[in-house]
C-alpha positions as a LaTeX table, in Angstrom:
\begin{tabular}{lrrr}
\hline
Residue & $x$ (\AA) & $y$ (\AA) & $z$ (\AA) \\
\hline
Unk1 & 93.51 & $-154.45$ & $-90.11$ \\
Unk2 & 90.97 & $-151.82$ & $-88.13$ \\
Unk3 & 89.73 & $-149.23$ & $-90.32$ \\
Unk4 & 89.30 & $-146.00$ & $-87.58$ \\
Unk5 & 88.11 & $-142.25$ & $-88.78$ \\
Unk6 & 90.13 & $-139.59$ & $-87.49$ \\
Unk7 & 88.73 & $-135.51$ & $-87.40$ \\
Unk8 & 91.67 & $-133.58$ & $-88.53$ \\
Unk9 & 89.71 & $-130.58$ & $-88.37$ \\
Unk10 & 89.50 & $-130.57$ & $-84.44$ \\
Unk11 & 93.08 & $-131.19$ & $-84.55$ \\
Unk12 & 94.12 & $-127.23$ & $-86.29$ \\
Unk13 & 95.33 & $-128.71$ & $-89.29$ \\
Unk14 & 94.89 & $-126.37$ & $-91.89$ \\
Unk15 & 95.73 & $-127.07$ & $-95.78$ \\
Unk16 & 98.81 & $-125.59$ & $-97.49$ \\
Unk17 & 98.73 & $-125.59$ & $-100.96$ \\
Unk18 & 101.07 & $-127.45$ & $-102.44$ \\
Unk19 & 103.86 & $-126.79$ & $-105.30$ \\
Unk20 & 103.94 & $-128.20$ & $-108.60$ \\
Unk21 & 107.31 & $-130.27$ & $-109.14$ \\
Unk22 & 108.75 & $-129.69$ & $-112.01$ \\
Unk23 & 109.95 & $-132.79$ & $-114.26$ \\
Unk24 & 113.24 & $-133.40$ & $-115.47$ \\
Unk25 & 114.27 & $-133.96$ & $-119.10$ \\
Unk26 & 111.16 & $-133.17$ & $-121.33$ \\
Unk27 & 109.32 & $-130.81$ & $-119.01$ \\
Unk28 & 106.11 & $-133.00$ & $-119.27$ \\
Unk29 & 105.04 & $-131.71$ & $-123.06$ \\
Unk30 & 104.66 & $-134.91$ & $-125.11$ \\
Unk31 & 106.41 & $-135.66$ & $-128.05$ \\
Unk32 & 105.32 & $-132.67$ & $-131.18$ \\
Unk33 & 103.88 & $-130.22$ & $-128.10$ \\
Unk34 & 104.84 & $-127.04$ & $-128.31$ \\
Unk35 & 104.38 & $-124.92$ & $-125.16$ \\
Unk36 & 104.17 & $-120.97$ & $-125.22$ \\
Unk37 & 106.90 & $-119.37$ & $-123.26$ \\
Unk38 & 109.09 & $-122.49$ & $-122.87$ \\
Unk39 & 112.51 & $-121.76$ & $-121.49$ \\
Unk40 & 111.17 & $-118.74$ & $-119.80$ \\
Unk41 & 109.91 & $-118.31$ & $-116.32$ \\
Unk42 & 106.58 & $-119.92$ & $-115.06$ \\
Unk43 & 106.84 & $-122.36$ & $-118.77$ \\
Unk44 & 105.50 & $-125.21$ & $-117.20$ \\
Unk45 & 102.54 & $-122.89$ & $-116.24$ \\
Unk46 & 98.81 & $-124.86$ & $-117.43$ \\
Unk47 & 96.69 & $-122.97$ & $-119.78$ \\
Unk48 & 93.94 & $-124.20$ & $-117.90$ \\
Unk49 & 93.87 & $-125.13$ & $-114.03$ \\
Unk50 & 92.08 & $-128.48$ & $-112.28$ \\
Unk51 & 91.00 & $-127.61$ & $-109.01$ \\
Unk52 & 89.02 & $-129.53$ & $-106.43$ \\
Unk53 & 86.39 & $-127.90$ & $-104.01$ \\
Unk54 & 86.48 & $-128.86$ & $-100.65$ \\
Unk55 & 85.27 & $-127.41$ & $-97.55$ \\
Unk56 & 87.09 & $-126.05$ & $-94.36$ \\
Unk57 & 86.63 & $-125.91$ & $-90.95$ \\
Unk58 & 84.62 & $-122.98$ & $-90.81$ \\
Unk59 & 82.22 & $-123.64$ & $-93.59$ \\
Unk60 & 84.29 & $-121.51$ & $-96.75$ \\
Unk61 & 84.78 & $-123.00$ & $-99.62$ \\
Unk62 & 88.42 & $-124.43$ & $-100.29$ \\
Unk63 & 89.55 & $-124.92$ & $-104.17$ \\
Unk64 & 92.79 & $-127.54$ & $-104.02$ \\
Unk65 & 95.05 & $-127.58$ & $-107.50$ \\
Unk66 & 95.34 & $-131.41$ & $-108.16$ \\
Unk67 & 96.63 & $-130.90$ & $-112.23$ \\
Unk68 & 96.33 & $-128.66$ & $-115.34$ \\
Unk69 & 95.82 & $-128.77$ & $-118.84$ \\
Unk70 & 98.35 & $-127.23$ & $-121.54$ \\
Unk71 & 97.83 & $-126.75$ & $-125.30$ \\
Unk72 & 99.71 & $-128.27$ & $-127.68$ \\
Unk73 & 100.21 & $-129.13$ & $-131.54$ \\
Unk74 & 101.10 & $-132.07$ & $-133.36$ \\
Unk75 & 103.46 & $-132.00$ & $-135.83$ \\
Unk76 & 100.91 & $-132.21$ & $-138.31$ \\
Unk77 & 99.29 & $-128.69$ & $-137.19$ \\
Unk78 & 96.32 & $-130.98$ & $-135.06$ \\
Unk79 & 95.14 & $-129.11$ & $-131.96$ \\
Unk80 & 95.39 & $-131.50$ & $-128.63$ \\
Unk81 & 95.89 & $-130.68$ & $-124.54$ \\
Unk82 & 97.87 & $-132.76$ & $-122.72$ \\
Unk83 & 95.76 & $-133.50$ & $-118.96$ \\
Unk84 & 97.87 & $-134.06$ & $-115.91$ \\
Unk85 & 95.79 & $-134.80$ & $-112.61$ \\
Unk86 & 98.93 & $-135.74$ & $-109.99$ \\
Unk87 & 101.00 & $-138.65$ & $-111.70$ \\
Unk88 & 97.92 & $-139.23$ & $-114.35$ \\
Unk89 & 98.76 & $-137.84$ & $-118.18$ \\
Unk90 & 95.86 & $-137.90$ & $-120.71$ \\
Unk91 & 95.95 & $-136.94$ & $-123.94$ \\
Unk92 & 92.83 & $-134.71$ & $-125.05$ \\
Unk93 & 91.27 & $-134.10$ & $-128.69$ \\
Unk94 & 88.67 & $-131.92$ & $-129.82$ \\
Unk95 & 85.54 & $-133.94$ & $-130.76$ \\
Unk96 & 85.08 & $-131.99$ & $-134.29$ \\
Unk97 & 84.06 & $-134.96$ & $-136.15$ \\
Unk98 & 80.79 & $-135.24$ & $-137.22$ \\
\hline
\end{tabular}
């Protein structure tokens, strides 16, 4: 197989950003999460956004959303975020221990 480059950006392709799906069944909260809002409009909504920079054609600076992060708590009152970067979920603690 050849590996060949092609420039999109000579082509007037131009990036779109792209809409979150939303998941069926547990709404992508883990087991014990709690998220603020849920039920309501926008409750899938990150508490904190993962963006990419990227550059387009004429030099500006581009920021792509690729995941989010959400806060949640365990059933036994511990403070984690749950990390989701396209199809990747991480679990994320605090790094209080001393």
């Amino acid at each position: 197989m050849k590996d060949t480059e092609v420039k999109l950006d000579d082509e007037g392709f131009e990036e779109i950003p792209s809409e979150p799906k939303s998941d069926s069944g547990s709404g992508g909260q883990p087991a014990g999460g709690t998220a603020p809002g849920a039920g309501g409009p926008g409750a899938n909504r990150p508490d904190l956004r993962i963006v990419q920079t990227d550059r387009d054609k004429d030099g500006n600076v581009v920021y792509s959303n690729v995941g989010g992060m959400w806060k949640n708590v365990s059933k036994n009152g511990n403070v984690f975020y749950t990390l989701r970067i396209g199809q990747l979920k991480l679990l994320v603690f605090p790094n209080d221990r001393k």
